[in-house]
N, C-alpha and C positions, 0 to 999 in steps of 0.2 A: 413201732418205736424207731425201726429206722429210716421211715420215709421221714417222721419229724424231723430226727437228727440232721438229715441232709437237708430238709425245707428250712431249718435254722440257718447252715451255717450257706446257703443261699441269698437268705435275707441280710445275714450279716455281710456277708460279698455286697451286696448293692449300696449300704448304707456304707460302708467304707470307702467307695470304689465312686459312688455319684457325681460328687463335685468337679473329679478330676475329669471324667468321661465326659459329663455333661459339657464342660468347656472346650473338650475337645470335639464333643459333636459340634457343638457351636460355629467353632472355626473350621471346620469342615465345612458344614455348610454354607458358611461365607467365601469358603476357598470353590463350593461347585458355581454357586451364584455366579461367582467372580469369571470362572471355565464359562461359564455359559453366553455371560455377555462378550464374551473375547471370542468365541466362536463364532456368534451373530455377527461380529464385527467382521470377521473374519472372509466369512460367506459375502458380507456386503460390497466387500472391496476384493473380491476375489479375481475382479478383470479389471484392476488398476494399480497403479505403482504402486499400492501401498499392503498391496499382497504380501509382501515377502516381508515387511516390518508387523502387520497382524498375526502370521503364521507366529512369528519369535514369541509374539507376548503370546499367544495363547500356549506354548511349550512350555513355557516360565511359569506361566501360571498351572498346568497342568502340573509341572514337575511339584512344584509346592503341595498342590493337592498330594501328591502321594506322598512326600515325606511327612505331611500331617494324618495321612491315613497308618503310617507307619509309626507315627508317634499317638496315635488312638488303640493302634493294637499291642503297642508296649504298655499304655497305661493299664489297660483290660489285665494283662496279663500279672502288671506288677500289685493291682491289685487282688488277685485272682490267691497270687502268692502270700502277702500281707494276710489275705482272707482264712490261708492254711486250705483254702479248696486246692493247689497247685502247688508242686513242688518250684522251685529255681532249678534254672538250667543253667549249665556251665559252661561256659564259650571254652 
């Protein structure tokens, strides 16, 4: 009886919680893509003047990455909450 209960309010967690996550994997993934080619770029030019202007964008682009990784684990959470699997925490 209560592995159901918890296998329910599991599945209701995902179906609540998908649209928002999936979006945010989305642009996650589009924010590593993005990491990836700016590193390549990076490495390419790494013994000519334009080293120090590819290092900047590949920061830039990292830092985005983590504030989108930091706005996928508030979604998780908010709806983790929504779900009643997780209380709210209070700053």
């Amino acid at each position: 009886m209560t592995f159901l209960y918890i296998r329910k309010y599991k599945v209701l967690f995902w179906l609540l919680s998908a649209p928002q996550i999936e979006g945010t994997q989305k642009l996650l993934n589009k924010d590593l893509a993005e990491l990836i080619s700016k590193m390549r770029l990076a490495q390419q030019n790494a013994v000519t003047s334009l080293k120090d202007e590819c290092k900047k964008q590949m920061l830039a682009v990292a830092h985005t990455l983590a504030m989108d990784s930091k706005n996928l684990l508030d979604a998780v959470d908010q709806a983790r909450v929504r779900a009643s699997v997780a209380k709210p925490t209070t700053p």
